[in-house]
Structures are given as C-alpha cells and as structure tokens.
N, C-alpha and C positions, 0 to 999 in steps of 0.2 A: 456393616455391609449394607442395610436398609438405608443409612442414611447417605452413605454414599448412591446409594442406585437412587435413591427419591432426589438427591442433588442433579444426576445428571438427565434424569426422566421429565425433571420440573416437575414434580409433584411438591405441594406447600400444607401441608394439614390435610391429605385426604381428596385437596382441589387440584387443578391441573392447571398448570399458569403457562403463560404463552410460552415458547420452543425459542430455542435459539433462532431459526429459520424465519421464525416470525418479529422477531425481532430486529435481524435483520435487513428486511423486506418493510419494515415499519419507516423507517429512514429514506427509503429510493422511493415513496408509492405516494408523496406527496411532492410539489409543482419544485420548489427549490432547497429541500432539504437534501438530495443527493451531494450538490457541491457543500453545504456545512458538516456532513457524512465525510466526505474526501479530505475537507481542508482540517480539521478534527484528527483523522487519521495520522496525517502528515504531522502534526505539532505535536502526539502521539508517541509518535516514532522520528525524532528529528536524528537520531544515530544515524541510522537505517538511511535516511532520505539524503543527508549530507554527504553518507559514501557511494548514494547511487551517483547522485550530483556530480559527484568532484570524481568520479567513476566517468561518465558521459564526457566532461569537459576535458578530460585528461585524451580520451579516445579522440576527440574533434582536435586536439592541439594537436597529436601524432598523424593525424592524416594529412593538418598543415604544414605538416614539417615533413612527408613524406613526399605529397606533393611537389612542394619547394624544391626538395633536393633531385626529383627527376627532373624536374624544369633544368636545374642546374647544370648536369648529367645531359642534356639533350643539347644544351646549349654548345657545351665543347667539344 
C-alpha cells in the first residue's frame, strides 16, 4: 500500500520528484517542443489516429454524395 501511494505521490527514497503536471508542462514551455510533444503522440497512438482519419474522411465523402444527390433531385 506504501509503495503504491509513494508511486502515485512521486515520492523516490524519501525525495519528491517532479508531478505528472510538470512533466507535462516540461514539453509545451519550450519554443518548438510542443509540435515534437504532438507528432510523438500521434506515432503513439497510430490505432486511435487512423480510425479518427478514416472516421473524418468517410464523414466528408457522405456529404459529397449527399450533396450530389440533391443537386440531382433539384435538377428533375
């Protein structure tokens, strides 16, 4: 149970090592480490990022083919 709480406290021998928050915050607080923060994330998580993707593009293909067909529809 101690070692669980000093795991999630960040405590290391007694010392107190930086927080998740600052860790964080360690990545955005310098000039171009935010976008290697970002593109890191993404290669990360390429599951995740490929079903937003093909998620997005699927939603933009349906509203061309929505379109189209009221066009179609107006026409006759």
């Amino acid at each position: 149970m101690e070692y669980a709480k000093d795991i999630l406290i960040g405590v290391k021998q007694g010392q107190v090592v930086s927080s998740r928050k600052e860790k964080k915050n360690k990545g955005l607080n310098s000039k171009g480490n935010g976008f290697k923060s970002f593109t890191s994330k993404i290669i990360k998580h390429k599951f995740i990022t490929t079903v937003i993707l093909a998620m997005l593009g699927f939603i933009v293909l349906d509203l061309v083919l929505i379109t189209n067909f009221i066009n179609i529809l107006i026409t006759i």
